[in-house]
N, C-alpha and C positions, 0 to 999 in steps of 0.2 A: 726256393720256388721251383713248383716242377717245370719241366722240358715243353714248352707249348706243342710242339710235333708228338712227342711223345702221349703227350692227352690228347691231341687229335688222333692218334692213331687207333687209341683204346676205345677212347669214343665211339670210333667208326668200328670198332669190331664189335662195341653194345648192339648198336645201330642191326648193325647184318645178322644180330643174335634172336634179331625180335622173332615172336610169334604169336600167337595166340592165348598163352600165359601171361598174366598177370606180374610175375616172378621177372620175366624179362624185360618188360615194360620201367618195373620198379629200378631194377638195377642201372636199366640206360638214363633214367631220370636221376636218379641218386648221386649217378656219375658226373652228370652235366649240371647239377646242383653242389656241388662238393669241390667244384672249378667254375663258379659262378664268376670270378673275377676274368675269366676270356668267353666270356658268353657270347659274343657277336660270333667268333669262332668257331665254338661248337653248334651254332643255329645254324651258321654257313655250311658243316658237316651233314644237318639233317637235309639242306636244302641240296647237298651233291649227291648223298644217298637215293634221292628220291630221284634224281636225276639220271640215274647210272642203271641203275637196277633193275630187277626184272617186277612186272605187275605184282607178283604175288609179296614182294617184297616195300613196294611200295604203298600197297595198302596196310601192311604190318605197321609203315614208319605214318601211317595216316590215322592209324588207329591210338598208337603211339601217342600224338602229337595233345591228344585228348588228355591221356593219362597224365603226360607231362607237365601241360598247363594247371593240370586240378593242383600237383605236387608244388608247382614254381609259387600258384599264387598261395597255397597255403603257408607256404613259408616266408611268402614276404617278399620274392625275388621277382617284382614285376616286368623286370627288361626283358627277361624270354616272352612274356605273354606280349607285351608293347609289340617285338621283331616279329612274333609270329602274326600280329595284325597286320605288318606293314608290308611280309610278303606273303597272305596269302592267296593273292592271285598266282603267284608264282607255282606253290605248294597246287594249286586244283590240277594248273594247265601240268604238274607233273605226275600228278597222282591217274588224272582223266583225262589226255592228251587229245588235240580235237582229229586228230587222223583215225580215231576209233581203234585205236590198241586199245585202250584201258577204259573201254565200254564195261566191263566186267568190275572195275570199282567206280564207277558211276554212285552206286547206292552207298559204298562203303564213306564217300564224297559225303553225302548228302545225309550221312547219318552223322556222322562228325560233323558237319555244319551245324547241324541244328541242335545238335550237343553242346557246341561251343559257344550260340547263343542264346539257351536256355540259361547259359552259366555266365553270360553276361562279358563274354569274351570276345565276341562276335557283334559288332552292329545288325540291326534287322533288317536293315538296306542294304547292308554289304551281301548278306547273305542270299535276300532278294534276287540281288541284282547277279550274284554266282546261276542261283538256280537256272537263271531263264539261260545263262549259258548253257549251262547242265541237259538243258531240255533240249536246245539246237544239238549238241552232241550225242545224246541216246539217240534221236531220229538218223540221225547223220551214219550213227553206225549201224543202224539196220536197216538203211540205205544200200551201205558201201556191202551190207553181206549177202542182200539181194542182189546184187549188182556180181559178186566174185563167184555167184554158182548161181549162172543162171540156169532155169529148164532147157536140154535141148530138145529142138525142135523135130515136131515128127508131123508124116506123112497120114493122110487121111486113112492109110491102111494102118496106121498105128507103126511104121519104123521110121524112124531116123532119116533125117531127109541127108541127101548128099549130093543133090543133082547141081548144088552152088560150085564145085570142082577146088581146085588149089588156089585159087583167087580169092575164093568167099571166105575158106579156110583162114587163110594168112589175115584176110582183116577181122576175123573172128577171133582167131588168137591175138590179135595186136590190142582190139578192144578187152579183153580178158584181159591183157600185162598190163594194161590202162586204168581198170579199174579192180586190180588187184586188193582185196582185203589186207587189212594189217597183220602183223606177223602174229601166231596163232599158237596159246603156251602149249609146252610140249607137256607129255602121260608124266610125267614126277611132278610137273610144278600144277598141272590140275587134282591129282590125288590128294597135293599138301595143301591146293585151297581148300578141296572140300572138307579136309582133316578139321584145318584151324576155323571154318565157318564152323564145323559141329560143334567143336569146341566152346567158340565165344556161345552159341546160342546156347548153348549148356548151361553156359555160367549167367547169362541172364536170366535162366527160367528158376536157378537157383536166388538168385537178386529178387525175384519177384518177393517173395515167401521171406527176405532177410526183412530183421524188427532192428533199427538203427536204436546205438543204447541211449539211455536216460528215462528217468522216471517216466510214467504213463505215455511210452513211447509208442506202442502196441495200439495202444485209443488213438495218438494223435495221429498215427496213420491208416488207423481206418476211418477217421474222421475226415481227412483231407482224400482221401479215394471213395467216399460215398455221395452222389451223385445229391444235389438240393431237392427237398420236397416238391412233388407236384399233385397236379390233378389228377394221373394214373393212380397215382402213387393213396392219393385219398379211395378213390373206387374200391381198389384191388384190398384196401383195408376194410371198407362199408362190407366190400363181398367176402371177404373171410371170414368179418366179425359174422354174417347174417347165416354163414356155414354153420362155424362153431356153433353158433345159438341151438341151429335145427337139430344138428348133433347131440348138444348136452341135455337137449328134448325129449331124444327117440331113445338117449340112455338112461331116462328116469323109471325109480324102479315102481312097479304096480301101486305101491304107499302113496310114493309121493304123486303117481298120478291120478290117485284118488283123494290122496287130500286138497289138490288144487281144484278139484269138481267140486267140494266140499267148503273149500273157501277158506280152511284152514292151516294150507300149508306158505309157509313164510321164508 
């Protein structure tokens, strides 16, 4: 039997390996599927990751969590899917924390949500009832950044008022420490967000265009992405047929437009 410490430790360096790849997603699932028998453990691992780490890394393990659940439940291993229901109020408040640090995966939040209950992983109530938090903490945070730089105030000649002296100052500053914005990533961890967002969107515009195998696979998903019959849908055919018509008219050659004056062309 292997070392429990020992698989949490490797675990947790999958964890911190994540990115925007597919490859690293696989292999941290693969890991926590191949020691299914201390599952409560390694769930506990994803739950401290997320806790510990910085935004950019928390949205990796939120992205993550998607890929993991597609993996667990296809194999049969429902207790990670079951723990990830039971914490994940836990997993929002760490991924999108309401002090407006992690305004910035707010959407990464709420795409993963709705992924997980398209997949039937997620209740639509539970989900619901995230969002509307979701929505009090996006406001919340462009609040607190309105709030951390405000305009300073100018003079009707257009400078800088200062006539408030070292009094006005002091509570000026004091309200600024007051409503100080949340800690704010530094130039490496925003280049690597933007890196791994071009990435994933890469890979879904690729996804768009992918044909899933099996026979007449190709039809049944053009058949399920094209929109039901309607009334436009009747016209726009009435007026293309009554096009073509006028068209295959003005292309008849002088014969045939003499033998219809004539009464004998069929």
């Amino acid at each position: 039997m292997a070392d429990p410490f020992e698989v949490r430790m490797r675990f947790t360096h999958h964890l911190r390996q994540l990115n925007a790849s597919v490859t690293s997603a696989q292999k941290a699932a693969q890991y926590a599927l191949k020691y299914r028998d201390m599952a409560e453990d390694l769930h506990s691992c994803i739950l401290e990751q997320l806790e510990r780490n910085n935004m950019n890394m928390r949205a990796n393990i939120m992205y993550f969590i998607e890929h993991f659940l597609d993996m667990a439940h296809r194999d049969g291993h429902h207790e990670y899917v079951g723990m990830m229901q039971r914490d994940i109020i836990r997993v929002v408040d760490a991924v999108a924390p309401d002090d407006g640090s992690g305004a910035a995966n707010i959407k990464v939040v709420r795409k993963v949500l709705h992924a997980l209950q398209s997949k039937s992983f997620l209740d639509a109530q539970v989900v619901s009832q995230i969002e509307e938090v979701l929505k009090e903490r996006d406001a919340s945070a462009q609040d607190i950044n309105l709030l951390s730089s405000p305009p300073e105030a100018s003079d009707e000649n257009g400078a800088s008022s200062r006539s408030h002296g070292h009094s006005s100052h002091h509570h000026h500053h004091r309200r600024g420490a007051h409503h100080r914005g949340p800690p704010k990533l530094d130039k490496r961890q925003i280049e690597q967000r933007i890196e791994e967002d071009r990435e994933r969107h890469k890979r879904q515009r690729e996804n768009i265009w992918a044909i899933p195998p099996g026979e007449d696979a190709e039809l049944q998903k053009l058949w399920e992405e094209t929109s039901d019959l309607g009334e436009d849908d009747h016209r726009m055919g009435e007026e293309e047929y009554a096009e073509w018509k006028s068209q295959m008219k003005a292309a008849k050659c002088v014969h045939q437009r003499e033998a219809e004056r004539n009464g004998t062309y069929s």
